[in-house]
C-alpha positions in Angstrom: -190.8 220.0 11.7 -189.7 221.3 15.1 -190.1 219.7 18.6 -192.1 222.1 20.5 -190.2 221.9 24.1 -186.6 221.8 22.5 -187.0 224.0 19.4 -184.8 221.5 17.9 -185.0 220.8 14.2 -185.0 217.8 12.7 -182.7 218.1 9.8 -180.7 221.3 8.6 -180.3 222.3 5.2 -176.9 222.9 3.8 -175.2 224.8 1.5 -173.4 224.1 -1.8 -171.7 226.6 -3.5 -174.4 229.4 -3.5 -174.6 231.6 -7.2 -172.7 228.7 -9.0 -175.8 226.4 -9.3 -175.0 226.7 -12.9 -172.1 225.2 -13.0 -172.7 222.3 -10.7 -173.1 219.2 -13.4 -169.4 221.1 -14.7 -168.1 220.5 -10.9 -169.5 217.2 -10.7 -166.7 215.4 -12.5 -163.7 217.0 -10.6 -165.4 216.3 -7.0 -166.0 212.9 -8.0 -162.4 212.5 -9.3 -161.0 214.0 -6.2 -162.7 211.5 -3.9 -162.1 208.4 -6.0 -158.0 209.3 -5.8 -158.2 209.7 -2.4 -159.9 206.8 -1.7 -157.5 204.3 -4.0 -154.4 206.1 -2.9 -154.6 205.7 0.7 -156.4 203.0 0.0 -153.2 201.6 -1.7 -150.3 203.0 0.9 -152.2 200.9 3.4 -152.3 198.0 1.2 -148.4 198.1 0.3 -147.7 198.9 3.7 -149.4 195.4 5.2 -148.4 193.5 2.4 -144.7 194.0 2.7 -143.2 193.2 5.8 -139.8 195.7 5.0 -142.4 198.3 5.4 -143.2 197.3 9.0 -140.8 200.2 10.1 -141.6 202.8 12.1 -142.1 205.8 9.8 -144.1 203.6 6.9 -146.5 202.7 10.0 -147.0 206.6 11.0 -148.0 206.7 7.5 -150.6 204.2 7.1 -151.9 206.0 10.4 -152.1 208.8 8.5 -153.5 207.3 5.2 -156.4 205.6 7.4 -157.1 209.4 9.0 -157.1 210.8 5.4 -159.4 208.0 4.9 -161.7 209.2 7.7 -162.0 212.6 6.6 -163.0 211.8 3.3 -165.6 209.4 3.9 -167.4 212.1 6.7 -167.5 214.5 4.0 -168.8 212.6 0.9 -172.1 211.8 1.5 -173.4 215.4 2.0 -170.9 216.8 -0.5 -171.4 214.7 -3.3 -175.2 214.7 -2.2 -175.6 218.2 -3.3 -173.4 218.2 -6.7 -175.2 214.6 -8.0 -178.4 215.2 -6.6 -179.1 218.4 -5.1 -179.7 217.3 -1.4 -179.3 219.5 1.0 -181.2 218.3 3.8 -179.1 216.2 6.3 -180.9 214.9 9.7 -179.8 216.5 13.1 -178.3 213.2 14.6 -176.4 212.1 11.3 -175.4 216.1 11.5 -173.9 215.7 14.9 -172.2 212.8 13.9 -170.3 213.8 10.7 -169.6 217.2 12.8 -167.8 214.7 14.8 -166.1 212.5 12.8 -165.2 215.1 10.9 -163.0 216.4 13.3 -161.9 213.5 14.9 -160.3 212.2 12.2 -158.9 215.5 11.3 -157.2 215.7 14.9 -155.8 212.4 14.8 -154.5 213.4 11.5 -152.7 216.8 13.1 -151.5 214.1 15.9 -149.7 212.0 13.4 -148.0 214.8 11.5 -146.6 215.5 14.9 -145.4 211.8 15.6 -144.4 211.6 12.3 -141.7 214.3 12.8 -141.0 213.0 15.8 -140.1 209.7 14.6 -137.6 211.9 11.7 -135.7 213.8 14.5 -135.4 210.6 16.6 -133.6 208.7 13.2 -131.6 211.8 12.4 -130.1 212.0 16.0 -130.3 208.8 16.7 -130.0 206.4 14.0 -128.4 203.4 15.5 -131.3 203.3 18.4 -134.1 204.0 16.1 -135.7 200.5 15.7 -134.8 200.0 19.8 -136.5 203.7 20.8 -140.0 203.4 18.1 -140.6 199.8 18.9 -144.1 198.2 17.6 -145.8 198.2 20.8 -144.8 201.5 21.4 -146.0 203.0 18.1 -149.0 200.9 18.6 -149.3 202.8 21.6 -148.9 206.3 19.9 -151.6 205.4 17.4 -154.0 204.2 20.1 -153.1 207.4 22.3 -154.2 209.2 19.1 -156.9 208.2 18.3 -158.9 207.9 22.0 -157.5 211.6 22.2 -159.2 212.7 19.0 -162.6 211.0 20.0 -162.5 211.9 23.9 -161.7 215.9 23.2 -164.9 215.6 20.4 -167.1 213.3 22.9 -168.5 216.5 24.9 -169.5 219.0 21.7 -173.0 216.7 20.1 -174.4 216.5 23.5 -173.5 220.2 24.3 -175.1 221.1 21.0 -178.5 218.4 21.6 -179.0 220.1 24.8 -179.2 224.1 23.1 -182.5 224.9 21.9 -182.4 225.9 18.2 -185.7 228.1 17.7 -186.1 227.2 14.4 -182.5 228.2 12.4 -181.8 225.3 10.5 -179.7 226.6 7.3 -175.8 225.8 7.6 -172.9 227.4 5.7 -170.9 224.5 4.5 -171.2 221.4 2.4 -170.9 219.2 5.9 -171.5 220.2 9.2 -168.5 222.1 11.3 -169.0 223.0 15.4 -168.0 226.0 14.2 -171.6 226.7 11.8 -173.4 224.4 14.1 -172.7 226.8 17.2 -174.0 230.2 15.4 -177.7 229.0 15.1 -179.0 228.1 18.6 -180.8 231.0 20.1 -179.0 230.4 23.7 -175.5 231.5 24.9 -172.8 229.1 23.2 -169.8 230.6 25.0 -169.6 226.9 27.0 -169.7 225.6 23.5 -167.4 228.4 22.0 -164.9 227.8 24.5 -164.4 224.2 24.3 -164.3 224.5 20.9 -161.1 226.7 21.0 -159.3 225.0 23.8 -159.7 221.7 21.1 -158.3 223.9 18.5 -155.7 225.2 20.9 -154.2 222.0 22.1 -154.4 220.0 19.4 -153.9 221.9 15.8 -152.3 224.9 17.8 -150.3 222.7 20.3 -149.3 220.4 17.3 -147.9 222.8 14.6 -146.3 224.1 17.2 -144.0 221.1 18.3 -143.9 219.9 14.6 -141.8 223.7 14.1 -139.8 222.6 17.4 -138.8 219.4 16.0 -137.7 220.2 12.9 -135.4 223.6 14.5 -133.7 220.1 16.4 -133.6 218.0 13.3 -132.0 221.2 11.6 -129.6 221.8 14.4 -128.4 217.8 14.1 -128.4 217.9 11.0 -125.7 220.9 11.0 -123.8 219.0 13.0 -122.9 216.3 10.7 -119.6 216.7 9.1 -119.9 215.3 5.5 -122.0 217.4 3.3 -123.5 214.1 1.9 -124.5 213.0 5.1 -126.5 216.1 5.8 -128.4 216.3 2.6 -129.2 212.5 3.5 -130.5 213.4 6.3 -132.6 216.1 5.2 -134.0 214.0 2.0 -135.9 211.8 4.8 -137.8 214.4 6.2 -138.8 216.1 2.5 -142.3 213.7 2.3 -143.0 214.6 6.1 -142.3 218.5 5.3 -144.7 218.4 2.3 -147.5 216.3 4.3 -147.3 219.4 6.5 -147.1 221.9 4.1 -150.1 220.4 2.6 -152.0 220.1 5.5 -151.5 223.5 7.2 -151.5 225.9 4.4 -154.9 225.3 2.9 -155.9 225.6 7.1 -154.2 229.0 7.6 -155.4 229.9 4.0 -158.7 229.2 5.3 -158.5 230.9 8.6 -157.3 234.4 6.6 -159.8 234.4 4.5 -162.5 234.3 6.6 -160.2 236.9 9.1 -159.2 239.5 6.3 -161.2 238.9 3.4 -165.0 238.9 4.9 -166.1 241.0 1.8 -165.1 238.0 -0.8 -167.9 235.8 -2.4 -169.5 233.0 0.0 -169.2 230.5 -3.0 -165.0 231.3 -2.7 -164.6 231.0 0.9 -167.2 227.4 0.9 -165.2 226.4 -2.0 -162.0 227.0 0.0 -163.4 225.3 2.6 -164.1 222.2 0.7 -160.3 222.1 -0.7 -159.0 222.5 3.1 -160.4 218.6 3.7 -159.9 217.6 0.3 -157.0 218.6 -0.8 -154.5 216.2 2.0 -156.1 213.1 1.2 -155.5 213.4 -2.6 -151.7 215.1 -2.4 -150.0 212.5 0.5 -150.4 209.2 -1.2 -148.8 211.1 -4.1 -146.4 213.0 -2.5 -145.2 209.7 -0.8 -145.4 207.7 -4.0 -143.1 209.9 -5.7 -140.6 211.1 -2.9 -140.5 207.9 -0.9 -138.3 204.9 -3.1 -139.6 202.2 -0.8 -143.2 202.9 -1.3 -142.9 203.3 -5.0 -141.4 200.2 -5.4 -144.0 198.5 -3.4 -146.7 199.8 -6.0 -145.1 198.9 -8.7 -144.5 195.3 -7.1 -148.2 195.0 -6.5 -149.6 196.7 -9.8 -147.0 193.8 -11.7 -148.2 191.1 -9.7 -151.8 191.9 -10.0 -150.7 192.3 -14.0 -149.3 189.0 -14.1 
């Protein structure tokens, strides 16, 4: 099972939801559901978005970036979640380990990174609406998305091979229902600090670094939009940005929630902090399509335009 020189195991075993074995064939339904809406709906904003050339605008192209990140994420963790609900396995090779550790996070990083543009791209309409097309042309959001997403697999790049190099002396059970650095780097039997480190200077600069600006931008959309004289005008303005607010809400409250819980609340039951856990990843890709369906006009009218046409 183990490779005598590296003490490296083959596969790990992970973890479900341990003490509610019972009730996994109940849990199997709403799993399931979760994935499939998060599949069709960002599966759909995409579609709308390249079908319809008015939604070729800057802030409807952030969001397919986003939808295709939300895409990401959800396809790294399905195999091994749904593996254990529908079929009870647990086991996941060591390479194919490494790899959902990293696409995991890539995706979720160039999801983080496109929050951030996202609000970007409000506060430069807000302040600047009559130079908005002129400032976030095509090839310059093409540019952002491409920044994006080499930043989010170049910061990742380093962490499998640190991890393939450390020995693992046989510890091979993880915590989770996928594989996270974070597990990964409390079972080798050699210092991880090189590991540890790196790990936090990703978190730093990227979900750290990034909320932060997102907060900055929005204290300068607030501040233009006080300055705008009609009252109409200003809650305009605002109703622009509520979708964007939400997509953050969403994303960094189930983080933080996370990040308490495991800080403050170390005596609660493993099964509620994994199942917390799973709703951190899941929970985005399922609420944005939705949130943008409803909030945003455009989009809304560009899926009922292709459910009619598909109809007819």
């Amino acid at each position: 099972m183990f490779n005598n020189s590296q003490f490296t195991p083959k596969y790990f075993f992970l973890t479900g939801l341990p003490g509610l074995e019972a009730l996994y064939p109940w849990l199997i339904f709403p799993f399931c559901f979760t994935y499939l809406v998060a599949f069709m709906g960002n599966s759909l904003i995409l579609a709308v978005i390249k079908k319809n050339t008015s939604l070729h605008q800057p802030m409807y192209l952030f969001l397919a970036m986003l939808a295709f990140a939300e895409l990401g994420v959800s396809a790294s963790t399905l195999p091994t979640v749904l593996g254990i609900f529908l079929f009870g396995a647990k086991k996941i090779y060591f390479e194919a380990c490494l790899l959902q550790m990293f696409s995991i996070r890539s995706f979720s990083i160039m999801e983080s990174g496109v929050l951030l543009a996202m609000s970007v791209d409000r506060f430069v309409a807000i302040y600047n609406p009559l130079q908005y097309t002129a400032i976030l042309t095509l090839p310059r959001i093409a540019g952002t998305g491409a920044a994006l997403g080499l930043k989010s697999v170049m910061l990742m790049l380093p962490l499998p091979f640190l991890l393939q190099r450390l020995p693992f002396c046989g510890r091979n059970t993880l915590s989770h229902s996928y594989c996270l650095h974070s597990d990964l780097i409390q079972l080798p039997c050699r210092d991880t600090r090189p590991n540890s480190i790196l790990g936090l200077c990703i978190v730093t600069s990227t979900f750290g670094l990034d909320s932060l600006l997102i907060v900055v931008s929005y204290v300068l959309i607030l501040y233009t939009v006080l300055g705008i004289a009609s009252g109409e005008g200003r809650r305009k303005a605002l109703n622009t940005c509520m979708s964007h607010i939400c997509a953050v809400l969403v994303y960094y409250v189930p983080m933080i929630s996370v990040a308490l819980v495991h800080r403050f609340m170390k005596d609660a039951a493993p099964a509620v902090r994994l199942l917390l856990a799973n709703v951190y990843l899941l929970v985005p890709p399922v609420l944005n399509p939705i949130i943008y369906s409803v909030k945003t006009t455009q989009i809304r009218q560009a899926l009922i335009q292709l459910f009619l046409q598909r109809k007819y």
